[in-house]
N, C-alpha and C positions, 0 to 999 in steps of 0.2 A: 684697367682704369685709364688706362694714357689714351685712348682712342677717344672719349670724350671729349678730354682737353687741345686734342689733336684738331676739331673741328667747330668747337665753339666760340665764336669771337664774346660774347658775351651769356652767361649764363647765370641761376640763381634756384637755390635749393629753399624749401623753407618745410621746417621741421617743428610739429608743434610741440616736441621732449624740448628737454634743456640741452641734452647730446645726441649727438650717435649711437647707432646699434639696432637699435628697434627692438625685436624679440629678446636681446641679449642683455640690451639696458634693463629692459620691462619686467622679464620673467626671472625672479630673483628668489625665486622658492629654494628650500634645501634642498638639495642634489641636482639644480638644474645643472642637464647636458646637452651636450648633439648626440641623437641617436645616429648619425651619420659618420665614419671614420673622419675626423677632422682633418688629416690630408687634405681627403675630399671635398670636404667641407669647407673648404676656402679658393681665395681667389687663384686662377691658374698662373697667374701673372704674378701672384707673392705666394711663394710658398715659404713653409716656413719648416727648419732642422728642428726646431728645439721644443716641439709642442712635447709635453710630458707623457702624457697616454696617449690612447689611439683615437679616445671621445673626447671633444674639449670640455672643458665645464663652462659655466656662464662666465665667471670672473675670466678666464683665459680667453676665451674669445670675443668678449666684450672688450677685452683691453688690444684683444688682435686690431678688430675695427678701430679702435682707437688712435692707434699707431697708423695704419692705413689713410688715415685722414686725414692727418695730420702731416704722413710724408708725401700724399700727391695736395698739399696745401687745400682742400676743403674748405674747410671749418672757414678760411678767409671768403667764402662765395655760399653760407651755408647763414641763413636768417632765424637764430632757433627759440623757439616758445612762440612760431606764428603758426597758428592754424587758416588752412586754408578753407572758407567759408564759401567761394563759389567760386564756378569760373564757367563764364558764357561766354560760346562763337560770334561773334559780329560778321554778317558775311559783306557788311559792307568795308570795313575795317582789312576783314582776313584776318582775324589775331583774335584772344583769348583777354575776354575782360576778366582778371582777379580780382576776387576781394579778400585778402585776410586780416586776421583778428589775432592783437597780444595777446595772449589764453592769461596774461597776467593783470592788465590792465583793462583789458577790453575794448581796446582802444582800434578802430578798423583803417585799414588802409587799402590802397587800388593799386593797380601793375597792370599791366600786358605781357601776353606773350605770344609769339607766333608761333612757337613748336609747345605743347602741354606734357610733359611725360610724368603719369601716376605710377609713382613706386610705392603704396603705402603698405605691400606685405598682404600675405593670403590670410593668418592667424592674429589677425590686430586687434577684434575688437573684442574683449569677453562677452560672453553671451551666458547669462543668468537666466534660470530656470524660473517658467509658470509656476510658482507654488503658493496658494492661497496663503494669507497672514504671513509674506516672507517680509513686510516693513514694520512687522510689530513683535521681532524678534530684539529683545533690549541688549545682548550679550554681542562681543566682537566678531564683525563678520567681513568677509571679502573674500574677491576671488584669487583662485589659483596666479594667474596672470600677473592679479596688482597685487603680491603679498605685501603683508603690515608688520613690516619689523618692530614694528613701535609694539604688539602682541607679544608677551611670555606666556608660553604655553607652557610653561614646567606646570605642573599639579594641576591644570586644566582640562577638564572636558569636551573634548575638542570633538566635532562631527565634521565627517568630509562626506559631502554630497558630490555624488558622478565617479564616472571610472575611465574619465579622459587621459591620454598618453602621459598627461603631466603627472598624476596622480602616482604611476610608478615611478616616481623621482623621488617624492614626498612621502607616500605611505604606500601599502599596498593595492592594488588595482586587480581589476577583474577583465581579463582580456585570454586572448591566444598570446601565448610565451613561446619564446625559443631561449636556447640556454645562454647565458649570457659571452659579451664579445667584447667587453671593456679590458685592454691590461697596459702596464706601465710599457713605456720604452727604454729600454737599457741603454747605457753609456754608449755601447757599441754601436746601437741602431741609431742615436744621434750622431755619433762622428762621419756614420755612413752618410748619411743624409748628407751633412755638412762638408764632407768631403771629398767624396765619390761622383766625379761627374755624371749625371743621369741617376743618381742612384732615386731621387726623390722623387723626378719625375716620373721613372718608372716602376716605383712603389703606386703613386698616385695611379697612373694608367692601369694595375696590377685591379686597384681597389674603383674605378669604373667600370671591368670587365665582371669582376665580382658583384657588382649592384645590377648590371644589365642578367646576368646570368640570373640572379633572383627571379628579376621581373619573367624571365623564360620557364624556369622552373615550376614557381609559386605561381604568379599571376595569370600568365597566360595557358597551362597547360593540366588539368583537372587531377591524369594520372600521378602526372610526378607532386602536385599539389596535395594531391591523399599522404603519396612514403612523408611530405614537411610536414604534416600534420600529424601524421602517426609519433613522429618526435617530437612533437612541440608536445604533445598529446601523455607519450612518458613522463617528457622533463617536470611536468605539472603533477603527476601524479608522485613523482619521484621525491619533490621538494614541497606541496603543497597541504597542510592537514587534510587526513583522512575523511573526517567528517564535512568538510568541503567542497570534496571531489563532484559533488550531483552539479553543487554552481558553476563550481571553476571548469571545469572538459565543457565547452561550450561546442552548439550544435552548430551553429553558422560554419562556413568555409573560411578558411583559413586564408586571408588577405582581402576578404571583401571589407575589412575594415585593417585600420594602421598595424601595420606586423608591429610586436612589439618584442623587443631582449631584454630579458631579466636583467635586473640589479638588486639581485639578492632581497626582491620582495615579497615574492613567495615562500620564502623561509620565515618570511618579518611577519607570516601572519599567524605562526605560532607563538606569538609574544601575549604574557598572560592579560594585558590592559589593552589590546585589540580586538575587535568584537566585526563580523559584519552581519549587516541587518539586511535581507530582500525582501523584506515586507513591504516598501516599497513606502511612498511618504505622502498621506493624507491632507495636511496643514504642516504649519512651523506657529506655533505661539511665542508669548513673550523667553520664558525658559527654557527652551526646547523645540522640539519634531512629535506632532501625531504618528503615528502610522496607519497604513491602511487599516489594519488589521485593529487599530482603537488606543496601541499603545501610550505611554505618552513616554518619550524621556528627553532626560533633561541635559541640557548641554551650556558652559560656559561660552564657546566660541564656534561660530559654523564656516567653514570656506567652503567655497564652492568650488568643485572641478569640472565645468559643466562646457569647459571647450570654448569658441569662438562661432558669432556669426558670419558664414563665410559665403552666402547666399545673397547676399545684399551687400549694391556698391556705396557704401557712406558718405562720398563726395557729392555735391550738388554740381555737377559740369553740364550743362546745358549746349546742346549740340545748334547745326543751323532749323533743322526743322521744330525747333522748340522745345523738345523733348530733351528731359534728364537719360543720362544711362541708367536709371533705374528702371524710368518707365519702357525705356526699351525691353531692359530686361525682363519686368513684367510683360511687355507684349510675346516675348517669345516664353514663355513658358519657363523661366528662370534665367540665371549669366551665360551669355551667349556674346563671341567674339572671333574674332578670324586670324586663325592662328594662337586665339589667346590673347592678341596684343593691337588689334584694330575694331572701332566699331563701327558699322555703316551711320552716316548724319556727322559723325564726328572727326572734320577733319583735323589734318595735321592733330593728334591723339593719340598718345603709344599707351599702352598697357604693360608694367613689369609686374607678370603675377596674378595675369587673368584667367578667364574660366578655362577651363579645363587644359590647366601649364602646370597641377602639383602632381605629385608623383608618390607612392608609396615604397619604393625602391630605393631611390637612387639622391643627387644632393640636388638640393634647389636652387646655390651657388651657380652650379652647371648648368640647368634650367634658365636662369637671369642673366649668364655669362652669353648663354648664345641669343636671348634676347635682346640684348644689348645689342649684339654685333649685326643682328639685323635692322634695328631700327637709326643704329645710324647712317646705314646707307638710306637711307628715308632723311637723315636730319644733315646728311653733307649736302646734297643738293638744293636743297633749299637755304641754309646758312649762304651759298655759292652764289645765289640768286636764279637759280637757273629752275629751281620749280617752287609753285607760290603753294600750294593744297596738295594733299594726297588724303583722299576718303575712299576706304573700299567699299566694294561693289556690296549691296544686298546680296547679288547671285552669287559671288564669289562666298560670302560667308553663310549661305544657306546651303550649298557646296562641301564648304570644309566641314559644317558640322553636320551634316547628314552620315559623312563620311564618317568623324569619329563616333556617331553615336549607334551608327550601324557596328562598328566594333565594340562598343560597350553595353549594348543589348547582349550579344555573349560572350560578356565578361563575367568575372567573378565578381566585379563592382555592382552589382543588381542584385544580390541576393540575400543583400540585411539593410536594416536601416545604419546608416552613416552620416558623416557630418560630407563626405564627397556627394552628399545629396541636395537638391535641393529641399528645404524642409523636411529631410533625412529618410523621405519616400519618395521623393520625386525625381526626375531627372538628373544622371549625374554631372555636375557642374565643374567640378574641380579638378576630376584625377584627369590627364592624360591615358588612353587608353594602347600604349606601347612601349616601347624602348624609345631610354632617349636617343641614342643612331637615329630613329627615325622620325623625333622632334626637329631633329638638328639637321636631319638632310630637308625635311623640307623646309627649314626657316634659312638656309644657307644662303640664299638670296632672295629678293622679292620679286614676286611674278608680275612685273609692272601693270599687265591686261586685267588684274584683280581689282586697279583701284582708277577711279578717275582722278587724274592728273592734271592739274592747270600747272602749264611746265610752257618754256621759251623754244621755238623753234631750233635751239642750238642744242637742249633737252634731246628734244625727237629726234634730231638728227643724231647723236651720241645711242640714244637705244636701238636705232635702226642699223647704223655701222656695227654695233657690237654683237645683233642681231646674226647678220650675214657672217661676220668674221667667226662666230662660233662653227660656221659649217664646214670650215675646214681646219679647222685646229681638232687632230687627234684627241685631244686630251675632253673634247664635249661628246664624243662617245663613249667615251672611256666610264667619265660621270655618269653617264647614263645606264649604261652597266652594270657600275657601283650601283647604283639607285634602286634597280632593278633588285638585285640582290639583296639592299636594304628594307624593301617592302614586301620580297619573298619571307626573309628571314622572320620578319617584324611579324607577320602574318599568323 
């Protein structure tokens, strides 16, 4: 967090919630968690002794961020219930016209900015399902994402449509299972943390090398990806009704969609008031769901688990050539960015949580952490005065993505429809196609020749001495070595 404040003489957040949090405010269903060890799952900069289990739940990490915000003073530079309505390059200006909107009032206002950086989250927006007569259903409905506390479902007939990752928090879900990983931490393991110099960081470290080692395992290697699957494969048959097993053993590959670990949901499906339907869903009328098959039944309340649109960028930012990022993305054939966090047309621009930066592995905390640290060596020199734009290259970003998507042609990510799709056949958009080590070695610094620069000759002269001076500092082949090693490994 301090590196931000380290470099900004004037900055401004605007959030269209009422708080903090994002995912952790929003998703407020019963049993929301981190499927991530919460360790990890947090900033590396605040960790924290006393988290109770291994997985946070939504109140405890919601309340982490909370604390977070309030101890690096946030909330005083943080404008909340404004939605941001647009924001267009002036290239005569150099700066970023805003408009946003009180979501309360509707009352609009204007800003500038000369640096733009879009944090608004990979999983934000829910995305509800094409289903004929789904506005002429009269009973409670909403989706997973926006739960309706205001809703008792004691003695109601409730239908849950989809079998997205949330849906194993809530009810039962139809996925590939491994056995579950949630447990308490004892007295012991908190005073360790709390007391033992290193002890927490190198728990944390312990549970990076554990999430890289997955992605080696499961994602990247077909054989050892069969023995995960032949156990995830038991665990299901082990715990799940008999009479289910033709649905549940599912035929896709194991991790071409979100791994998931049990929470005692596949036991919950032998509950006598559970039922699940593959018939698959024709209409919704006013009382109910048709089925394919002609049925009709009848339901009090519908939510949906039907995921997030994560193929489409929601903001209207208009770049110098006049084009939104959408339509760029549309021209490329889905979300297409450079590194994930730059787009060509859009200077000065950073992306936290662009296409192809999630990860099925490992935490997205880490993912944003090292994001961060790249894009502000992009935001000190220009704050400095010493460069006006930085837009990268077309070729540089027709480059990176050629590259990753030549590694995810043979991936496991090509082999089912998924939401890391775009329009969940298409191109994959979202996953990162390696270990993070080798997100993180290449975002380590910026390859300045990647992007045009309008910078001061004091600029050029600072990249050209640091240039030369790298050739004789041992320690720049040394890096390179590493690196070597990291993209052998990665490989």
């Amino acid at each position: 967090m301090q590196p931000w404040q380290a470099h900004l003489t004037f900055w401004q957040i605007y959030e269209k919630a009422s708080d903090v949090g994002g995912t952790w405010r929003d998703n407020i269903y019963p049993g929301a968690s981190s499927d991530i060890s919460i360790h990890f799952y947090s900033l590396s900069t605040d960790l924290n002794p006393d988290w109770p289990s291994t997985h946070g739940s939504q109140a405890e990490t919601q309340e982490y961020w909370r604390k977070l915000t309030a101890k690096y003073d946030l909330y005083s530079c943080t404008v909340f219930n404004r939605l941001v309505v647009s924001a267009e390059w002036s290239s005569k200006e150099q700066l970023y016209n805003i408009v946003c909107e009180d979501v309360a009032s509707g009352e609009r206002f204007t800003t500038t900015a000369k640096i733009l950086i879009s944090a608004i989250g990979i999983l934000e927006v829910p995305r509800f399902p094409s289903i004929a007569g789904i506005s002429s259903f009269k009973g409670e409905m909403f989706h997973s994402a926006r739960w309706d506390t205001g809703v008792d479902l004691r003695g109601k007939r409730v239908a849950v449509i989809g079998n997205g990752a949330s849906t194993t928090q809530f009810v039962p879900d139809l996925n590939w299972f491994l056995p579950p990983i949630h447990a308490d931490y004892s007295p012991s393991w908190k005073w360790t943390f709390r007391n033992v110099p290193g002890a927490m960081r190198f728990y944390r470290f312990l549970l990076y090398l554990q999430s890289e080692m997955l992605y080696l395992f499961v994602f990247a290697h077909a054989y050892i990806r069969s023995k995960y699957t032949v156990v995830a494969k038991d665990y299901i048959v082990r715990t799940a009704p008999k009479d289910q097993l033709d649905h549940l053993v599912l035929t896709y590959s194991l991790g071409c969609k979100r791994v998931i670990f049990d929470t005692n949901f596949l036991g919950a499906l032998r509950r006598p008031n559970l039922k699940l339907n593959w018939d698959g869903i024709q209409s919704i009328c006013e009382d109910g769901i048709i089925t394919k098959k002609g049925e009709k039944l009848s339901f009090d309340v519908l939510i949906y688990a039907t995921g997030f649109t994560v193929d489409r960028y929601p903001l209207t930012v208009v770049g110098e050539t006049g084009k939104t990022v959408q339509e760029y993305y549309d021209s490329q054939g889905g979300p297409k960015a450079y590194l994930g966090m730059t787009v060509p047309g859009f200077p000065n621009l950073f992306l936290i949580g662009g296409p192809n930066t999630a990860t099925g592995h490992t935490s997205v905390i880490l993912t944003e952490e090292m994001q961060i640290n790249y894009i502000i060596q992009f935001v000190k020199p220009i704050i400095n005065g010493l460069v006006s734009t930085v837009d990268v290259t077309p070729r540089a970003t027709d480059a990176y993505n050629d590259l990753i998507h030549a590694r995810l042609a043979r991936s496991v990510f090509v082999e089912c429809v998924s939401w890391y799709r775009s329009g969940g056949e298409g191109k994959v958009s979202s996953i990162f196609p390696g270990p993070m080590m080798l997100y993180g070695w290449w975002v380590r610094r910026p390859k300045w020749e990647d992007y045009n620069v309008k910078a001061t000759e004091r600029w050029e002269r600072k990249l050209r001495h640091e240039k030369w001076m790298a050739f004789f500092n041992p320690m720049y082949y040394a890096t390179l070595l590493f690196g070597l090693f990291v993209s052998w490994v990665s490989s």
